[in-house]
TILOVEX-976440 format. One line per field, with one value per atom (N, C-alpha, C): residue number from 1; residue in three letters; atom name; x, y, z. Coordinates in Angstrom, 1 decimal. Last residue first. Layout:
BEGIN
seq = (NUM,...) $
type = (ALA,...) $
atom = (CA,...) $
px = (X,...) $
py = (Y,...) $
pz = (Z,...) $
This chain:
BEGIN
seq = (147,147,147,146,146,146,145,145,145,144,144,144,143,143,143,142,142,142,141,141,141,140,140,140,139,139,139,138,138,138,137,137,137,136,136,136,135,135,135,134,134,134,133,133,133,132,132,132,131,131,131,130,130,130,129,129,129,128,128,128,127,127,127,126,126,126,125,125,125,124,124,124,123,123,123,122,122,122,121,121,121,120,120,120,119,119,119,118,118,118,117,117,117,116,116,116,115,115,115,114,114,114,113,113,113,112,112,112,111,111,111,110,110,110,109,109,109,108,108,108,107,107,107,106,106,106,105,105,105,104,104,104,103,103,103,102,102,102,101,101,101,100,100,100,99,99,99,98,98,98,97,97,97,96,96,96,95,95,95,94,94,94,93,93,93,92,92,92,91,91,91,90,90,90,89,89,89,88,88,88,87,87,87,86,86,86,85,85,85,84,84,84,83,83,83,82,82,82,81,81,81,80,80,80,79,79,79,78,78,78,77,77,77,76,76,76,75,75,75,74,74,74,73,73,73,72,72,72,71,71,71,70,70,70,69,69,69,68,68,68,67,67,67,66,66,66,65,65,65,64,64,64,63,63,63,62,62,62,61,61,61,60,60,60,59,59,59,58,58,58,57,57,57,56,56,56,55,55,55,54,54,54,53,53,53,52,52,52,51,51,51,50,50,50,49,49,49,48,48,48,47,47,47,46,46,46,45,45,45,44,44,44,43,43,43,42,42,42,41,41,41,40,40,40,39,39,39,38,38,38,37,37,37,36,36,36,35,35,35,34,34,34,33,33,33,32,32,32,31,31,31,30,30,30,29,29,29,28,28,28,27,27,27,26,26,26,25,25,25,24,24,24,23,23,23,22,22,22,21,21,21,20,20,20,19,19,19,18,18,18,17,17,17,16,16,16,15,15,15,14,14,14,13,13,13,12,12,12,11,11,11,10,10,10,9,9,9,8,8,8,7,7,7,6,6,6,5,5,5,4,4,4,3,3,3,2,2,2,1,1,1) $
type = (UNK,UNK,UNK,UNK,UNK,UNK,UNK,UNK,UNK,UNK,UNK,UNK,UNK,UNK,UNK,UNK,UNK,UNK,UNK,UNK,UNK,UNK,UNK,UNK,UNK,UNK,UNK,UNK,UNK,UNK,UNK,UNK,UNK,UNK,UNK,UNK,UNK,UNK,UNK,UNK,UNK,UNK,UNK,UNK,UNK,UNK,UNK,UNK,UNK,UNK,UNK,UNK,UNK,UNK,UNK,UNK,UNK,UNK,UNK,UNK,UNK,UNK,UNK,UNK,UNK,UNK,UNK,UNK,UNK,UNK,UNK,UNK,UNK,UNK,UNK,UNK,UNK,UNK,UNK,UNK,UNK,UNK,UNK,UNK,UNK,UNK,UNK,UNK,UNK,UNK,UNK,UNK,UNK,UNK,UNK,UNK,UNK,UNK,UNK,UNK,UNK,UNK,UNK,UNK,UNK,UNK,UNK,UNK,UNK,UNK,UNK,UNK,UNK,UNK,UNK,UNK,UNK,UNK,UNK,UNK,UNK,UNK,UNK,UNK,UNK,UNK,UNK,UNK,UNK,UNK,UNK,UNK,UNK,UNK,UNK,UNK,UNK,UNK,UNK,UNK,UNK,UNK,UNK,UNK,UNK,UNK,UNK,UNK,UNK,UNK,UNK,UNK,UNK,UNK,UNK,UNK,UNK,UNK,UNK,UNK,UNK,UNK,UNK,UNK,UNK,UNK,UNK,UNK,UNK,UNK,UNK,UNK,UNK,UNK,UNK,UNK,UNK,UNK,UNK,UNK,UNK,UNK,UNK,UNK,UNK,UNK,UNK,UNK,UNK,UNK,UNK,UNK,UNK,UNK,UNK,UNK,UNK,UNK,UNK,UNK,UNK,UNK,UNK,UNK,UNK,UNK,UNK,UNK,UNK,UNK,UNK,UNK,UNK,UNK,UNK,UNK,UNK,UNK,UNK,UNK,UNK,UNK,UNK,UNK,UNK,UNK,UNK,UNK,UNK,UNK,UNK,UNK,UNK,UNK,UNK,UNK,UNK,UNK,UNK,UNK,UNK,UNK,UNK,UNK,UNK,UNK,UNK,UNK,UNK,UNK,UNK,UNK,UNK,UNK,UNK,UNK,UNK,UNK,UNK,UNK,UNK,UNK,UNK,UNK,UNK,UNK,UNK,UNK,UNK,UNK,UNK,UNK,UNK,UNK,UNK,UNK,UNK,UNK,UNK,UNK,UNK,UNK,UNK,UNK,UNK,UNK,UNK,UNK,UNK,UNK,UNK,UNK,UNK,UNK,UNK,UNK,UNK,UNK,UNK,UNK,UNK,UNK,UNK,UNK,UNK,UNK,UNK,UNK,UNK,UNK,UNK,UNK,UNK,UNK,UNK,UNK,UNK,UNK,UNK,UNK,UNK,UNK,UNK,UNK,UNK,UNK,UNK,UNK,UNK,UNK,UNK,UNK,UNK,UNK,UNK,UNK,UNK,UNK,UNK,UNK,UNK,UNK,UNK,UNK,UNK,UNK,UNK,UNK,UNK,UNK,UNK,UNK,UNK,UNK,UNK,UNK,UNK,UNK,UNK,UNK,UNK,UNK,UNK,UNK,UNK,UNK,UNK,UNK,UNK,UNK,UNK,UNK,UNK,UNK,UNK,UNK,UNK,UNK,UNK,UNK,UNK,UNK,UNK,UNK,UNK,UNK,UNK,UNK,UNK,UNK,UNK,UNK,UNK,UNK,UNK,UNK,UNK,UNK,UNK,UNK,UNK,UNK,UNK,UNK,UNK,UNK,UNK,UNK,UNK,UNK,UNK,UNK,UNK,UNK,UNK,UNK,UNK,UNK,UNK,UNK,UNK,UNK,UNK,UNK,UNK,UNK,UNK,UNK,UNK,UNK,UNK,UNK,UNK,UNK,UNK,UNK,UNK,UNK,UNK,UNK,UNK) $
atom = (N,CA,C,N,CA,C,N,CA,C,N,CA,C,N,CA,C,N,CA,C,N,CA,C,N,CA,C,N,CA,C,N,CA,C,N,CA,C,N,CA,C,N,CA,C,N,CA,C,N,CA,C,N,CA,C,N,CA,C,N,CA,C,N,CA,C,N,CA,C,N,CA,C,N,CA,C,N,CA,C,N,CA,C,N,CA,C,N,CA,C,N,CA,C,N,CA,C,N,CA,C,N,CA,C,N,CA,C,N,CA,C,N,CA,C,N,CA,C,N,CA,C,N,CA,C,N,CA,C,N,CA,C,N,CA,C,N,CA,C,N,CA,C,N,CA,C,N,CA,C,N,CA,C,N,CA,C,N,CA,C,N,CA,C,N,CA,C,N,CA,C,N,CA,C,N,CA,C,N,CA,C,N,CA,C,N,CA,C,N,CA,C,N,CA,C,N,CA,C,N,CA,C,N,CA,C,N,CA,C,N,CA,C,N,CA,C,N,CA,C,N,CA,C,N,CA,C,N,CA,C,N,CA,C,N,CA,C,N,CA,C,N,CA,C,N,CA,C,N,CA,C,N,CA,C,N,CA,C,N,CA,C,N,CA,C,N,CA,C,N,CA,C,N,CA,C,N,CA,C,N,CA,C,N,CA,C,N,CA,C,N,CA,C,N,CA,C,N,CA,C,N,CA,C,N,CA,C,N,CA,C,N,CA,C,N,CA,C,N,CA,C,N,CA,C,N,CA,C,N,CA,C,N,CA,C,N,CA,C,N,CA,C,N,CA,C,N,CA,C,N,CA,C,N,CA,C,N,CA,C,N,CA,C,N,CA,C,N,CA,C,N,CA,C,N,CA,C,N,CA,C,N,CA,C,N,CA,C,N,CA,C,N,CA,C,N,CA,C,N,CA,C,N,CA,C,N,CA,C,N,CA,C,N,CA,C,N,CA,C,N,CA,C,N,CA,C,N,CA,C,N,CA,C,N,CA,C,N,CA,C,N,CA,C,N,CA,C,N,CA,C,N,CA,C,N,CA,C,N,CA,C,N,CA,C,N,CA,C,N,CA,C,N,CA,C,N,CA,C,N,CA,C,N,CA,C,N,CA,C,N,CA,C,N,CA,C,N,CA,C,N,CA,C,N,CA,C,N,CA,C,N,CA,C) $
px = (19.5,18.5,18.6,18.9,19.6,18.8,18.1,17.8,18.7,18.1,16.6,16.8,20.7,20.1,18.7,21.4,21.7,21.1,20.9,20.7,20.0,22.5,22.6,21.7,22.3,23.8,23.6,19.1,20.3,21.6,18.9,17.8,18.6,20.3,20.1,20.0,18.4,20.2,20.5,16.1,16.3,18.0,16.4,15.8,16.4,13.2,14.6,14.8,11.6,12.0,13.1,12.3,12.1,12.2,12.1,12.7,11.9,13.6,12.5,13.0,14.6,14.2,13.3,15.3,13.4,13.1,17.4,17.4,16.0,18.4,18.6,18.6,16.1,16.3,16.8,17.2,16.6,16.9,16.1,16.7,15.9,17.5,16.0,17.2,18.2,18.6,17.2,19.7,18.5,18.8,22.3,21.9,20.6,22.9,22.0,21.6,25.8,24.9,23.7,28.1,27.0,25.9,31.3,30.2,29.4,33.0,33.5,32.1,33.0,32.9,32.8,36.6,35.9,34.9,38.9,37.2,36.4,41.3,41.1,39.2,42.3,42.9,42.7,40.2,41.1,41.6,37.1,39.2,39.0,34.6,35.5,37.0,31.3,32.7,33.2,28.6,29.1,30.9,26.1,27.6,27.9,23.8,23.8,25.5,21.4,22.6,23.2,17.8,18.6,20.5,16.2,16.1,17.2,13.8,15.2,15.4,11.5,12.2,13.5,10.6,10.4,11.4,12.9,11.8,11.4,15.2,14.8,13.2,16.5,15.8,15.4,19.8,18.4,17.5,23.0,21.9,21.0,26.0,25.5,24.2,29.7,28.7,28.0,32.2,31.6,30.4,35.5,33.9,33.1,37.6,37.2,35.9,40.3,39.2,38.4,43.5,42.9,41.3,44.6,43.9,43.4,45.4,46.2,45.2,43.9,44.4,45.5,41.4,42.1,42.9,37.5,38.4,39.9,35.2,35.9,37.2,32.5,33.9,34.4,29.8,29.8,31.8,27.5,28.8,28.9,25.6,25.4,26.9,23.3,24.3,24.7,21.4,21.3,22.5,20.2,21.3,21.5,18.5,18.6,20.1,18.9,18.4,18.0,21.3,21.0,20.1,20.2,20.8,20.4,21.5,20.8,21.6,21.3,21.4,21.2,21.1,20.0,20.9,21.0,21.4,20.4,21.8,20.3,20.0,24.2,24.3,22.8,24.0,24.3,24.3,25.8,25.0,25.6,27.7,27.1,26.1,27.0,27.9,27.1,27.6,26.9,27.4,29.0,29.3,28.0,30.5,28.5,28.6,32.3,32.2,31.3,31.2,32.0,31.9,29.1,28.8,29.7,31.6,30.4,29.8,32.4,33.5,32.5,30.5,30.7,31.6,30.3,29.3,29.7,33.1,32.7,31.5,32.2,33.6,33.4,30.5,30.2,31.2,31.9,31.1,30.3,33.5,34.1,33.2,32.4,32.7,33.2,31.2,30.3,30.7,33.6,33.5,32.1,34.2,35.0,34.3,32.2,32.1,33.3,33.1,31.5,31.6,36.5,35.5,34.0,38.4,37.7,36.9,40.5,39.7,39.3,42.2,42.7,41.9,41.0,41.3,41.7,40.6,41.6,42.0,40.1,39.7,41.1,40.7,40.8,40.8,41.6,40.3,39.9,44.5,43.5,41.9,45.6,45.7,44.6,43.3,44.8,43.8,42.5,42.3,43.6,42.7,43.2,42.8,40.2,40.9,41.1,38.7,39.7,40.3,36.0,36.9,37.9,33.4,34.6,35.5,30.3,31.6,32.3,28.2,28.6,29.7,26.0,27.0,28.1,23.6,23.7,24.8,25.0,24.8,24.4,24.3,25.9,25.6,21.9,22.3,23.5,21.8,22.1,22.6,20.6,21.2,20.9,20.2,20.8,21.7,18.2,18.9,19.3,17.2,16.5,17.8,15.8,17.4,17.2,14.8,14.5,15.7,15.6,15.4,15.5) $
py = (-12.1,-13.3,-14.6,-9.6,-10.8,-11.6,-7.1,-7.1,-8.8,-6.4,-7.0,-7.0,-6.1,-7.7,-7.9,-3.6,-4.8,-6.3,-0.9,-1.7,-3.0,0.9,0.9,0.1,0.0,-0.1,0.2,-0.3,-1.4,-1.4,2.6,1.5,0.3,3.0,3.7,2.8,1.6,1.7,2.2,2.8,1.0,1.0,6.0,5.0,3.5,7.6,6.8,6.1,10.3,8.8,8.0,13.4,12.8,11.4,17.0,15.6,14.8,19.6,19.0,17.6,21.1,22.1,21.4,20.5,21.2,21.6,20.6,21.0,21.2,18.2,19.7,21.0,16.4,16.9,18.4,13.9,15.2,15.9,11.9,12.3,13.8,12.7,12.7,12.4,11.8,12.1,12.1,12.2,12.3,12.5,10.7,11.9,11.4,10.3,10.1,11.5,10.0,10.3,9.5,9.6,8.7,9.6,9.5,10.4,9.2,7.9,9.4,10.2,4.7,5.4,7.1,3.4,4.7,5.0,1.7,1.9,2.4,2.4,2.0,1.4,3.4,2.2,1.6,4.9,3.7,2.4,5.8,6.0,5.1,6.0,5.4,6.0,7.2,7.4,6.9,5.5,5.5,6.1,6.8,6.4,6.8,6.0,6.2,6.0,7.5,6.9,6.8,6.8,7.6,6.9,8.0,7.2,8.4,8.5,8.6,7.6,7.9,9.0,9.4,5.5,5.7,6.9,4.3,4.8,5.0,2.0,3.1,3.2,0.7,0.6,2.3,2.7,2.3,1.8,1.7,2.6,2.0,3.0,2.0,2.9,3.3,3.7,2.7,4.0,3.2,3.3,5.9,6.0,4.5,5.8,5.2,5.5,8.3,8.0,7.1,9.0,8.6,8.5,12.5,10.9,10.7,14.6,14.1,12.2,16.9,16.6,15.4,15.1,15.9,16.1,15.0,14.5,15.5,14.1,15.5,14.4,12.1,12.5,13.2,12.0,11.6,11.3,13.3,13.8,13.3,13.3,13.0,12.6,14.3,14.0,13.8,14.5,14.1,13.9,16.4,15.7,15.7,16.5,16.8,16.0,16.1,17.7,17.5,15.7,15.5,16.2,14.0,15.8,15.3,12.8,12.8,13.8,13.9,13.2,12.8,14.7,14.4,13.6,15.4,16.4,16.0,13.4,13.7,14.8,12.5,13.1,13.5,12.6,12.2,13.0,13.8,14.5,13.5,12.3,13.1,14.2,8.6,9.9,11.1,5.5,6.7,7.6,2.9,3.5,4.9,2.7,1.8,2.3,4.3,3.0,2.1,6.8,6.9,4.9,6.9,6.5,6.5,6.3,5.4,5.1,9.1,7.7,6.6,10.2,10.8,9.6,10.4,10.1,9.9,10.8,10.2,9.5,13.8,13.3,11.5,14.1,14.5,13.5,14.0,13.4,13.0,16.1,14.6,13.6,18.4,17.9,16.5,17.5,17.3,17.6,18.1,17.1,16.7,20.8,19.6,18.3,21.9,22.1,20.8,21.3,20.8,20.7,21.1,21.3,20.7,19.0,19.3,20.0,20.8,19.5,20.0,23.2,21.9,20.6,24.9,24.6,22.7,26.4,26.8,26.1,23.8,25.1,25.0,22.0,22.1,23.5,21.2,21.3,21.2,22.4,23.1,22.6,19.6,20.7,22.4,17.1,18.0,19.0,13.6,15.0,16.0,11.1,11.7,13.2,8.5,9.7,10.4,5.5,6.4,7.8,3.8,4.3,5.3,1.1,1.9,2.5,-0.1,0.3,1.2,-1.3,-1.9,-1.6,-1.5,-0.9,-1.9,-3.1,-2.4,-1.7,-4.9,-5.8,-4.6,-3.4,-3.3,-3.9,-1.1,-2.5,-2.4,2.6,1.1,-0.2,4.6,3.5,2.4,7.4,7.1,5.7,9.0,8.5,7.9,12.7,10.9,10.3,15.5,14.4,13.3,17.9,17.2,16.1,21.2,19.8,18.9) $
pz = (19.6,18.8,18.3,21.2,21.1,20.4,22.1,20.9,20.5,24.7,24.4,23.1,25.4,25.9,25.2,24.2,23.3,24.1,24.9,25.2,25.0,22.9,24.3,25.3,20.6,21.1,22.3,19.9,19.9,20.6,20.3,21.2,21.6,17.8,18.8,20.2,15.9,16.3,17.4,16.2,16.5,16.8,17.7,16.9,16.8,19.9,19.7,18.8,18.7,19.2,19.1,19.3,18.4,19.1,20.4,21.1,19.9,19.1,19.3,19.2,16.2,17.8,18.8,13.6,13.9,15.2,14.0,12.8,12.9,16.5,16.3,15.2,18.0,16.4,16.4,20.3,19.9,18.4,23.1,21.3,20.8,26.0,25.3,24.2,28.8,28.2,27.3,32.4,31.8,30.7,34.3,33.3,32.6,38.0,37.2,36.0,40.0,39.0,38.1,42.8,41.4,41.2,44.4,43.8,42.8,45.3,45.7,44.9,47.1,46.3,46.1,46.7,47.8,47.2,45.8,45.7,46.4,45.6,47.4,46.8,43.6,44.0,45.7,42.4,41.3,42.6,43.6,43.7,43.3,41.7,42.5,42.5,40.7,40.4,41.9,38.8,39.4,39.5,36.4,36.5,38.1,34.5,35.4,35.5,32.3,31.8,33.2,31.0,32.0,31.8,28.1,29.5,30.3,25.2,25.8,27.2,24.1,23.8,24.5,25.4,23.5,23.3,27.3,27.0,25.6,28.9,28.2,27.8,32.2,31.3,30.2,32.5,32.8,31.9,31.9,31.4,32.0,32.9,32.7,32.1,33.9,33.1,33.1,35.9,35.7,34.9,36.4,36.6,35.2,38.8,37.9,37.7,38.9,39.3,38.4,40.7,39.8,40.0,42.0,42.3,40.6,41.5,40.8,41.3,43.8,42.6,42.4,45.6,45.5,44.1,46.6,45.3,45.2,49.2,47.9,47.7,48.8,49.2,48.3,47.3,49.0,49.2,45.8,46.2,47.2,43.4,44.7,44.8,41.0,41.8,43.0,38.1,39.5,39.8,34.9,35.8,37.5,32.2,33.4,34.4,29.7,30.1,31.3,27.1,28.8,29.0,23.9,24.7,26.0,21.0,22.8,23.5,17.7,19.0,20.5,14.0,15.4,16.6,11.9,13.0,14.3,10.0,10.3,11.2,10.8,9.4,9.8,14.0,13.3,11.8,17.4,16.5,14.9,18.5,19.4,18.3,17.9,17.6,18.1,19.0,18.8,18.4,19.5,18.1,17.7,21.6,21.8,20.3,22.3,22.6,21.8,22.5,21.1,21.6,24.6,23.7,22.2,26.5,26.6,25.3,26.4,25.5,25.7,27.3,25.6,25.2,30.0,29.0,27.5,30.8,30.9,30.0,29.7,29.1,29.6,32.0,30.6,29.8,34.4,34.0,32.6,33.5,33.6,33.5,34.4,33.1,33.1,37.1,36.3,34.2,38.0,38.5,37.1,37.8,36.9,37.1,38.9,37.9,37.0,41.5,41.0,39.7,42.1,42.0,41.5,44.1,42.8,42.9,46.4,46.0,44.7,47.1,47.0,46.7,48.3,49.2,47.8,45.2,46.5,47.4,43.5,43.7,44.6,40.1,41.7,42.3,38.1,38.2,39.3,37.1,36.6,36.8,37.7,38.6,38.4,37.5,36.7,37.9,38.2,38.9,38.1,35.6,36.9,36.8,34.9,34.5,35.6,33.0,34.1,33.8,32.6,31.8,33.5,31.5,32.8,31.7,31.5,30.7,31.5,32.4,31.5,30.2,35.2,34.5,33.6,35.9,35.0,34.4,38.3,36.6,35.5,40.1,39.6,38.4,40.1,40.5,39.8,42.2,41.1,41.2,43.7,44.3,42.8,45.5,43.6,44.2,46.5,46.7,45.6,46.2,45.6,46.1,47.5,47.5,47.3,45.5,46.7,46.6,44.7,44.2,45.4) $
């Protein structure tokens, strides 16, 4: 995969949440791992959209599935630091967008990593990306539906 630089405008992010390094997500030499690092990101994702009132699959068995994910690691992470990660969304498309999250030490602003997750809607009952729908479109991004 080639190395995109992952550079967001701050006015896109538009929800923070925190959570400390546990000793169960640290390798040997004492940093985080990849793998915690991109559950968190996840966990991350997921209060964003319990937030925005999405649900991770509706009565219709339909939700937004990641199907790609960009990272970019610029300081290892030890156990017990706090971390703030910052959520936002890219303009969207008929069938999904992108969700971008910046992560910081809590109390110096270092930043320690930023992502980019790719998302589609998807119909998990026919196996297949579906359009986004007005609710949808609405909670995650509410400037173009103001009236």
């Amino acid at each position: 995969m080639s190395k995109h630089e992952l550079n967001f405008d701050n006015d896109l992010f538009v929800f923070e949440t925190v959570m400390r390094v546990r000793h169960t997500e640290i390798d040997t030499g004492q940093y985080m791992t990849l793998e915690s690092l991109t559950a968190l990101l996840s966990e991350a994702r997921l209060r964003f959209l319990y937030s925005k009132g999405i649900k991770e699959v509706n009565a219709d068995y339909q939700g937004l599935l990641v199907d790609e994910l960009q990272l970019h690691i610029m300081s290892r992470v030890r156990v017990r630091e706090e971390l703030l990660f910052e959520v936002g969304v890219e303009p969207l498309y008929d069938k999904g967008g992108n969700l971008i999250t910046r992560v910081t030490r809590m109390y110096t602003g270092e930043t320690v990593a930023k992502a980019r997750q790719h998302f589609v809607s998807y119909d998990f009952r026919l196996n297949k990306t579906t359009p986004l729908d007005h609710t949808i479109k609405e909670a995650l991004y509410p400037h173009l539906f103001k009236h």
